[in-house]
C-alpha positions in Angstrom: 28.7 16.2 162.0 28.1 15.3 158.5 29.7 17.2 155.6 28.4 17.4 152.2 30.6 17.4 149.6 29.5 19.1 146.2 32.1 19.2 143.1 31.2 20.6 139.8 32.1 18.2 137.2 31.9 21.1 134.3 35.6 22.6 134.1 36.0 26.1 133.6 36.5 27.3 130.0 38.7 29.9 129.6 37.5 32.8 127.1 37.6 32.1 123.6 41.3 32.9 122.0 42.9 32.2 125.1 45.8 29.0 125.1 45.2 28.4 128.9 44.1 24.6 129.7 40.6 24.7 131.1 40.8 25.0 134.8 38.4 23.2 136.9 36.6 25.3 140.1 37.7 23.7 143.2 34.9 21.3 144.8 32.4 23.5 146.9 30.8 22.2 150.3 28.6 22.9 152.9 28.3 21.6 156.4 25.2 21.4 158.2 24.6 19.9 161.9 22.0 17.3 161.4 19.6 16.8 164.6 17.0 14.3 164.6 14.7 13.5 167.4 11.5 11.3 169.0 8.2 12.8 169.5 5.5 11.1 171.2 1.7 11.5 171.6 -0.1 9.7 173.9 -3.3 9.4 172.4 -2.8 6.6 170.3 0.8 5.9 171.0 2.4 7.5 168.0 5.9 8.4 167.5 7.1 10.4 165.0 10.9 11.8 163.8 11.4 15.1 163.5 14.7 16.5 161.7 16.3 20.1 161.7 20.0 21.3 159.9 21.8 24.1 161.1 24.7 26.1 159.2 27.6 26.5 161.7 28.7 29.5 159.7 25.3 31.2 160.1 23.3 29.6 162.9 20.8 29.4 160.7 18.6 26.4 161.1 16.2 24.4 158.9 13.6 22.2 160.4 11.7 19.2 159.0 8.7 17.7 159.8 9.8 14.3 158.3 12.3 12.7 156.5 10.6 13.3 153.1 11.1 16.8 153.4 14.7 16.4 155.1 15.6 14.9 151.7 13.4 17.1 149.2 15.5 20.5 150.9 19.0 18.2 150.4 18.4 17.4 147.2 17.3 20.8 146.4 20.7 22.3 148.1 22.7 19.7 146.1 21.0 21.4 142.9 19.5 18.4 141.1 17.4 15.3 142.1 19.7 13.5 140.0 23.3 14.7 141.5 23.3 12.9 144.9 25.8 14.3 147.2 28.7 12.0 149.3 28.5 12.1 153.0 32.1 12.0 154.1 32.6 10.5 157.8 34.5 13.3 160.0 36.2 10.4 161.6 38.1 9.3 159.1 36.2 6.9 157.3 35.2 6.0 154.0 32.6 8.1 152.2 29.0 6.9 152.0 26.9 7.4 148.7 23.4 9.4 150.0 20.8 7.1 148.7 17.8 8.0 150.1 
């Protein structure tokens, strides 16, 4: 499974005249169940991926025709081309930078 971590690096500002330190939000994320598959036609031999994310919370599932697309939704979940989400290994391991 492959988690997507977003944070919001704008803290939250506390209304004008109050002392309070600005308090940041804490980081919000969303998990999706990535699936990715072969499909073949046999006239020419042609394969071609196919991708689809589902929300465990929901059930509700997203399907792609390629990876283009795959990333265009992402980045538009993420909320800007230019904020690139972390893909944090549910094993354990390091995160990876999404780069696509």
């Amino acid at each position: 499974m492959i988690t997507i971590e977003m944070t919001d690096s704008a803290p939250h500002t506390p209304p004008p005249g109050e002392d309070a330190p600005a308090i940041e939000r804490p980081p919000s994320y969303r998990s999706y169940l990535l699936r990715f598959w072969e499909e073949r036609s046999s006239q020419p031999v042609l394969t071609v991926w196919r991708f689809s994310v589902e929300d465990p919370h929901t059930t509700q599932r997203q399907s792609f025709a390629d990876l283009e697309a795959l990333v265009a939704w992402l980045k538009a979940e993420v909320g800007s081309a230019a904020t690139l989400p972390t893909l944090v290994d549910s094993t354990g391991g390091a995160p990876h930078s999404f780069n696509p």
